[in-house]
C-alpha positions as CSV (number, residue, x, y, z in Angstrom):
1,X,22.6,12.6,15.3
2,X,24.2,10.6,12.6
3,X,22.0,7.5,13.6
4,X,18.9,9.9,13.5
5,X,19.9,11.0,10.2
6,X,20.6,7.1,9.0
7,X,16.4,6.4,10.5
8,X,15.3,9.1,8.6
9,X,17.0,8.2,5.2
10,X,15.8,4.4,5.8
11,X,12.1,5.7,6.6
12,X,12.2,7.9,3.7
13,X,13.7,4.8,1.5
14,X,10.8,2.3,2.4
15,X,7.8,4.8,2.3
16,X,9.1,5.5,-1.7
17,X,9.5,2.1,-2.2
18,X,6.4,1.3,-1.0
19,X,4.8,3.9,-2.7
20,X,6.0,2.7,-6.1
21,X,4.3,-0.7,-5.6
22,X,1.5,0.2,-5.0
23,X,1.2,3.3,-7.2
24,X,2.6,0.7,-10.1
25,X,-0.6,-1.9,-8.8
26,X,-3.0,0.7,-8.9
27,X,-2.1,1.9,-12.0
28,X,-2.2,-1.2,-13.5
29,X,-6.1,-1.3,-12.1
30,X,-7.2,1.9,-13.1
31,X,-5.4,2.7,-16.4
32,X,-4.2,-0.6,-18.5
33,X,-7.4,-1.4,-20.9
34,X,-9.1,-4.4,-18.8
35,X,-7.3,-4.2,-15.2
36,X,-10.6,-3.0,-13.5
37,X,-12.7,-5.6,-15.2
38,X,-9.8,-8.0,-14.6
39,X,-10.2,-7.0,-10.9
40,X,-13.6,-7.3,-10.6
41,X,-13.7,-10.8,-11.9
42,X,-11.4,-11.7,-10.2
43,X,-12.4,-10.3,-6.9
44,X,-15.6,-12.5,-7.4
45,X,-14.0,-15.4,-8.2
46,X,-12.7,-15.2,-4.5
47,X,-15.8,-14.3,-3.0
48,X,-15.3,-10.2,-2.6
49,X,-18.8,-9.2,-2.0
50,X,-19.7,-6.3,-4.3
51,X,-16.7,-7.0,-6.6
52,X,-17.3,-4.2,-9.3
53,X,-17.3,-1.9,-6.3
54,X,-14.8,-3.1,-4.2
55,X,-11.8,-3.4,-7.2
56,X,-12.5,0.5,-7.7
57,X,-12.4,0.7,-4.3
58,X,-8.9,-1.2,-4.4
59,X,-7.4,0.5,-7.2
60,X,-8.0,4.0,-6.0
61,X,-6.3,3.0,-2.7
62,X,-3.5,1.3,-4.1
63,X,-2.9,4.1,-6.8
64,X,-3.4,7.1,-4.5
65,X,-2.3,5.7,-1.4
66,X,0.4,4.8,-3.3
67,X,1.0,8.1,-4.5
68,X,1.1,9.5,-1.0
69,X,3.3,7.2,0.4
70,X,5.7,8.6,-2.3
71,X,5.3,12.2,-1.5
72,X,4.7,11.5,2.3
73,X,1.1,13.3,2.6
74,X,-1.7,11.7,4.8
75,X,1.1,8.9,5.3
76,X,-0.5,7.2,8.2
77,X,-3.8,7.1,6.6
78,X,-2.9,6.4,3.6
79,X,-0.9,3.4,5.1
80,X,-4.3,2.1,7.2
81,X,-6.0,2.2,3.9
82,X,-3.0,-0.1,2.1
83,X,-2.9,-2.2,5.7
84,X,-6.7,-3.1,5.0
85,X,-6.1,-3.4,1.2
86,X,-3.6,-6.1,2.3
87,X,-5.1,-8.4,4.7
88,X,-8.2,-8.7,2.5
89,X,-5.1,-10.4,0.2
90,X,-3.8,-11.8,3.0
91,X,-7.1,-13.6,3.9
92,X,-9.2,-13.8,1.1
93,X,-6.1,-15.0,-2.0
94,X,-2.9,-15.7,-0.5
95,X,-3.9,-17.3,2.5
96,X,-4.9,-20.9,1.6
97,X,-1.6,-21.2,-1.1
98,X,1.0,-20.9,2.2
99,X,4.1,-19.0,2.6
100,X,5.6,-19.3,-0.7
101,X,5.3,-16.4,-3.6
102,X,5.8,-19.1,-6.3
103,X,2.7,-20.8,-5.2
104,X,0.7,-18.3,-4.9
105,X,1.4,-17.9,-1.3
106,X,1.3,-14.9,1.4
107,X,5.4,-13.9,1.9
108,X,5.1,-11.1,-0.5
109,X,1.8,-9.7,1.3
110,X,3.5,-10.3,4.2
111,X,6.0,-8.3,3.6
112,X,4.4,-5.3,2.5
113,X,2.0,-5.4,5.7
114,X,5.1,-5.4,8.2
115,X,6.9,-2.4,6.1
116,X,3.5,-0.7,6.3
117,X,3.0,-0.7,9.4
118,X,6.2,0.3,10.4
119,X,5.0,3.3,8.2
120,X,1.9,3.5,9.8
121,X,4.0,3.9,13.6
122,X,6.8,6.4,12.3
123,X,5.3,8.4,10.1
124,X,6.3,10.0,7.0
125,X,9.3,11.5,8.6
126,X,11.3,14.3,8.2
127,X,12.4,13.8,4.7
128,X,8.9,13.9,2.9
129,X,7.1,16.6,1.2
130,X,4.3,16.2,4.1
131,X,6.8,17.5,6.7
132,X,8.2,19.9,4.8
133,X,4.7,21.9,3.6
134,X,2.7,20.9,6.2
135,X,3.4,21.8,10.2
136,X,0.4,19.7,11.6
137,X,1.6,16.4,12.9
138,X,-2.6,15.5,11.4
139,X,-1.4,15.5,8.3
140,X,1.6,13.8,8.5
């Protein structure tokens, strides 16, 4: 039981971490005077077709995915969202710069994807506001 208890703790402990990244990212996109513009130029410069578009797109997902990561609600979708949020990073930025942060490169991204899906496979778990107000495994 006490190793059950340790999983869950561990589980909760990444999903909040998680969830403040990305919150933090999305917030940065949606609510700091030029982050969506930012985006969106940026998102060109790489070649992400419909770039206006797609960094609303982004932000949303990153803030409320984020969000619900943190509360663990819609976990496993939210976490497919944030998976496809990050290999569009994975491929289209970090990608060509190699492994290394400090060049640019794809660790970081990395990183994030593999804690995701771990999400993605386990769950909110029991110590999440998803489990505690909602019964159906759906909307877990």
């Amino acid at each position: 039981m006490a190793k059950n208890n340790l999983s869950q703790w561990t589980l909760a402990l990444l999903r909040i971490v998680l969830g403040v990244i990305f919150t933090y990212h999305g917030y940065l996109k949606l609510f700091v005077p030029g982050g969506l513009p930012g985006t969106a130029t940026f998102f060109a410069q790489v070649g992400i077709p419909l770039a206006n578009v797609s960094a609303v797109v982004a932000a949303f997902a990153e803030f409320f995915g984020g969000l619900f990561l943190l509360l663990g609600m819609v976990t496993k979708w939210s976490s497919l969202l944030l998976i496809i949020n990050m290999l569009v990073a994975f491929f289209k930025v970090h990608l060509k710069n190699g492994l290394l942060i400090s060049n640019g490169g794809y660790e970081f991204v990395l990183a994030l994807l593999a804690a995701l899906v771990v999400v993605l496979v386990n769950g909110a778990g029991a110590l999440s506001f998803g489990k505690r107000f909602f019964k159906s495994k759906k909307l877990q």
